[in-house]
N, C-alpha and C positions, 0 to 999 in steps of 0.2 A: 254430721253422721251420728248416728248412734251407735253404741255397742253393744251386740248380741253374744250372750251365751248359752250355754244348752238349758238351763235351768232360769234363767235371770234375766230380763231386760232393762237397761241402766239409761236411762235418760241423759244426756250429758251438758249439765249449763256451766258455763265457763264466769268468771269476774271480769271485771273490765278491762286488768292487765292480758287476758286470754283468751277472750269472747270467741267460742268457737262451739256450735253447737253439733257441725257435723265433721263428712270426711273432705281431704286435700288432696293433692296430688302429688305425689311420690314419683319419682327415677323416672320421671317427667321431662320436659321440654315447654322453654317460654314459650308461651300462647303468639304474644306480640299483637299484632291486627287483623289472627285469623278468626276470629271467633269477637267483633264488638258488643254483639248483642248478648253477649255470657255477661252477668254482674255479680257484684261484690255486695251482700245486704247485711244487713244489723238491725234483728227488730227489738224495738224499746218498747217498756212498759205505757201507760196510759200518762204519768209523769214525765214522760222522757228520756227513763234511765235506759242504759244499753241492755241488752238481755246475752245476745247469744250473734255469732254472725253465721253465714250460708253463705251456697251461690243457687244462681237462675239464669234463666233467659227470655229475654223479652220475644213473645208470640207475635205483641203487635205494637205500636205506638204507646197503647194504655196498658198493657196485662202482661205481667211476669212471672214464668213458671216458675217453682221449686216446690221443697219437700210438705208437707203436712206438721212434721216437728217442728220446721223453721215458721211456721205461722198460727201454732197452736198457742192457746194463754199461755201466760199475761199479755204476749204479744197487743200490741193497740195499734202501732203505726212502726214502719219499714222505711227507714232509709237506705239509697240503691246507690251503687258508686258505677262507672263502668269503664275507666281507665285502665287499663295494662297492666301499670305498675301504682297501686293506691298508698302505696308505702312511700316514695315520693311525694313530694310539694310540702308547703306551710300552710299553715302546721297539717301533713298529712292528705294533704286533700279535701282536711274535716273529718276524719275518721277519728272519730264513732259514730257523730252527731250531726254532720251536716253533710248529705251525699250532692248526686246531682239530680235526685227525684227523690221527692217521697210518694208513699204510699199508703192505703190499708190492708192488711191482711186478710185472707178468709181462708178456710180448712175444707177438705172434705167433709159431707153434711155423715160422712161415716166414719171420719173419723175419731179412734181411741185412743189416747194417751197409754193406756197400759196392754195394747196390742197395735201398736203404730202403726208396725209392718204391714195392716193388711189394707189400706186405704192413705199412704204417707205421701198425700198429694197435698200443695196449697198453690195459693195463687197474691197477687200483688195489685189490686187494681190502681194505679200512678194518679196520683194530684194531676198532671199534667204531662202531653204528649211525648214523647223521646224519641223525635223523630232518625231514623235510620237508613239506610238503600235495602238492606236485607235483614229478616229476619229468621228468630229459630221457627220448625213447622212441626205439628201434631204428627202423628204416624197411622197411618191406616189400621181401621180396628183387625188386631189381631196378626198384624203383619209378623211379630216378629216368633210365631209360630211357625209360618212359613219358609223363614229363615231359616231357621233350627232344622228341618224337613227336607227341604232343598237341599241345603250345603253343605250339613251337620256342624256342630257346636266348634269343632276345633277351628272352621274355617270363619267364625262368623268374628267381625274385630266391631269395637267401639271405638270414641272417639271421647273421651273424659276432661270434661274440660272444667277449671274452678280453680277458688282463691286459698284453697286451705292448706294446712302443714305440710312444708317438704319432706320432713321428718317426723315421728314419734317413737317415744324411748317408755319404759316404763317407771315409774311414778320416780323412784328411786334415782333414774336420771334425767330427769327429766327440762333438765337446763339445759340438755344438749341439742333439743329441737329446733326447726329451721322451721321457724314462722313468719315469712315473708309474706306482702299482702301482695302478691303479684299472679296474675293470670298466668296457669298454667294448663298443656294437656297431658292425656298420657295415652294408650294406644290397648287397653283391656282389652283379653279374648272369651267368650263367649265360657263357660266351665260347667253352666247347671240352667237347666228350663223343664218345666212342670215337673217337678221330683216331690218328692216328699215335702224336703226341705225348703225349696224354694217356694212352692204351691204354683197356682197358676198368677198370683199376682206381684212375682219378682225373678229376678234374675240373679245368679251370683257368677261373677266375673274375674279374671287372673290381678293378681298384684301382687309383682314382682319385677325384680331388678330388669328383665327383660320388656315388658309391656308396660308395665306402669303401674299405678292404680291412683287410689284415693284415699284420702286421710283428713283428722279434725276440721272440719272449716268448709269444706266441699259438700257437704250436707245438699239436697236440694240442686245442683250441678247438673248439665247435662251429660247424658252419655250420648252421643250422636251415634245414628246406625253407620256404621262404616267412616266414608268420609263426607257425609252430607250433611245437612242442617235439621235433619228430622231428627228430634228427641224422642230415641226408643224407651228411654227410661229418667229418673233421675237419682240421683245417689242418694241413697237411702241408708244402711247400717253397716256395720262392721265387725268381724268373728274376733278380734284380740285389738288390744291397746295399741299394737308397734306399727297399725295400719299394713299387715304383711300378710300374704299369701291368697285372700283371695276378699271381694267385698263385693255385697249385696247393692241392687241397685231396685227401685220400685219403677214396674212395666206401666205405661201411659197408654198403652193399644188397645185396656179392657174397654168394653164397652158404659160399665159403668162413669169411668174418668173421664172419656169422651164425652159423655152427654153430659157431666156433671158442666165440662169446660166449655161446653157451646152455649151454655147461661149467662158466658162472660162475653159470648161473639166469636170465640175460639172456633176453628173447625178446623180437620186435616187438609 
C-alpha cells in the first residue's frame, strides 16, 4: 500500500526487518485454502537485495497480478511464496529470498511513480509454470460501473484478500504491530466510485472493525467482486497510517488495463 494525503503522496519502502510496501488485512479472518492462487511476493533489486513485499494472484500458470508500486524500480526480479501461513517452516519457507517461483516484473507502460494512483497496475511474468485447479479472472470491461448502478454502493461487498499487517499503530507505537506473514481476508463494502476523489480509475472501500480492510503488506492484493474469483480491483493506497476507516483500491475493468494485460495472454 501506499499512503495518500490531501497534499502529499509518500511512497512507502520498508528494511528488511519490515519489508512491506503496501496494505494488509485488518479485523480480518484466516484465508486458509480459500483463495491458493493469492501470493506472498518480495521484489529485489537487480543484486538480490529485498526491496519491499506485496500481494497478487495468479491469472494463469505464468502471470501474476498486483499493484504497479509493487513492481516499479529498482525492482529486477520477484520472488512469490503461496503458502497460507509463510511465517511457518525453516528457516521461514525462505522468506525473503527464496519463494516457490520467481519472476520478472513489468509496470504499466503509464505508469508514474509521483502519481501511482492513476495507472498502479503490474504484473509478474514466473521463470516457470505454477500449476493450480483454479485460478484468479479479469473482470469485464467496465463491470464494476454496473454494479454500483444496479445495486448502489452500500450493497456492493469485496472480498480482500493478502499477506500484510494485521495491525498498524502510529510511528510512536509502533512495536505494537501484528505482522504475521499469513494469508488473510476481509469482507470491504463498496464507499466511493467515479467521484472527485476516486476518479474513474479507483475505488475507495470500508475498513473497519466490522468489514475488514487492508493494511502495509497487501499492496497489489486482490479485492474479489463479491464472493468469486474475479479481481475487481487491487489494493492500491491508503488515507492514514493506522490502516483505518477506509482504503483505496485501483479498478482493473478500465479498458486501458485490459488491453495492456492481454500482451501477457490475459483476457476476461
Amino acid at each position: 500500500m501506499k499512503r495518500v494525503t490531501t497534499a502529499l503522496l509518500l511512497t512507502l519502502v520498508f528494511a528488511l526487518s519490515t519489508i512491506g510496501a503496501a496494505r494488509a488485512v485488518t479485523d480480518g479472518e484466516l484465508d486458509g485454502n480459500r483463495h491458493p492462487y493469492v501470493g506472498l511476493m518480495v521484489a529485489q533489486d537487480a543484486d538480490g537485495n529485498p526491496l519491499w513485499r506485496c500481494s497478487g494472484t495468479l491469472l494463469s500458470a505464468t502471470l501474476f497480478l498486483t499493484a504497479g508500486h509493487c513492481t516499479e524500480a529498482p525492482a529486477a526480479h520477484v520472488e512469490i511464496w503461496f503458502a497460507s501461513d509463510v511465517e511457518s517452516g525453516i528457516p521461514a519457507n525462505g522468506y525473503p529470498l527464496d519463494g516457490d517461483v520467481g519472476g520478472t516484473p513489468y509496470t504499466h507502460p503509464q505508469y508514474n511513480p509521483n502519481a501511482f494512483y492513476l495507472y498502479d497496475l503490474g504484473v509478474v511474468v514466473l521463470d516457470k509454470p505454477v500449476r493450480m485447479r483454479k485460478y484468479g479472472a479479469l473482470p469485464r470491461r467496465d463491470v464494476l460501473d454496473t454494479l454500483a448502478t444496479q445495486r448502489g454502493t452500500q450493497d456492493v461487498t469485496f472480498t480482500a484478500v493478502g499477506y500484510g499487517l494485521q495491525e498498524s499503530f502510529p510511528d510512536a507505537a509502533s512495536w505494537q504491530e501484528n505482522n504475521q506473514r499469513v494469508r488473510m481476508l476481509a469482507r470491504p463494502h463498496l464507499l466511493q466510485i467515479n467521484t472527485g476523489f476516486t476518479g474513474d480509475y479507483s475505488l475507495l472501500l470500508s475498513n473497519n472493525a466490522n468489514t475488514g480492510g487492508t493494511c502495509f503488506g497487501d499492496s497489489g492484493g486482490p479485492n474479489f467482486i463479491g464472493d468469486s474469483n474475479v479481481v475487481g480491483a487491487v489494493t492500491s493506497y491508503g488515507i492514514n497510517g493506522n490502516c483505518a476507516g477506509t482504503g483505496g483500491v485501483y479498478r482493473v475493468d478500465r479498458a486501458d488495463d485490459l488491453n495492456w494485460l492481454a500482451t501477457f495472454g490475459a483476457t476476461p
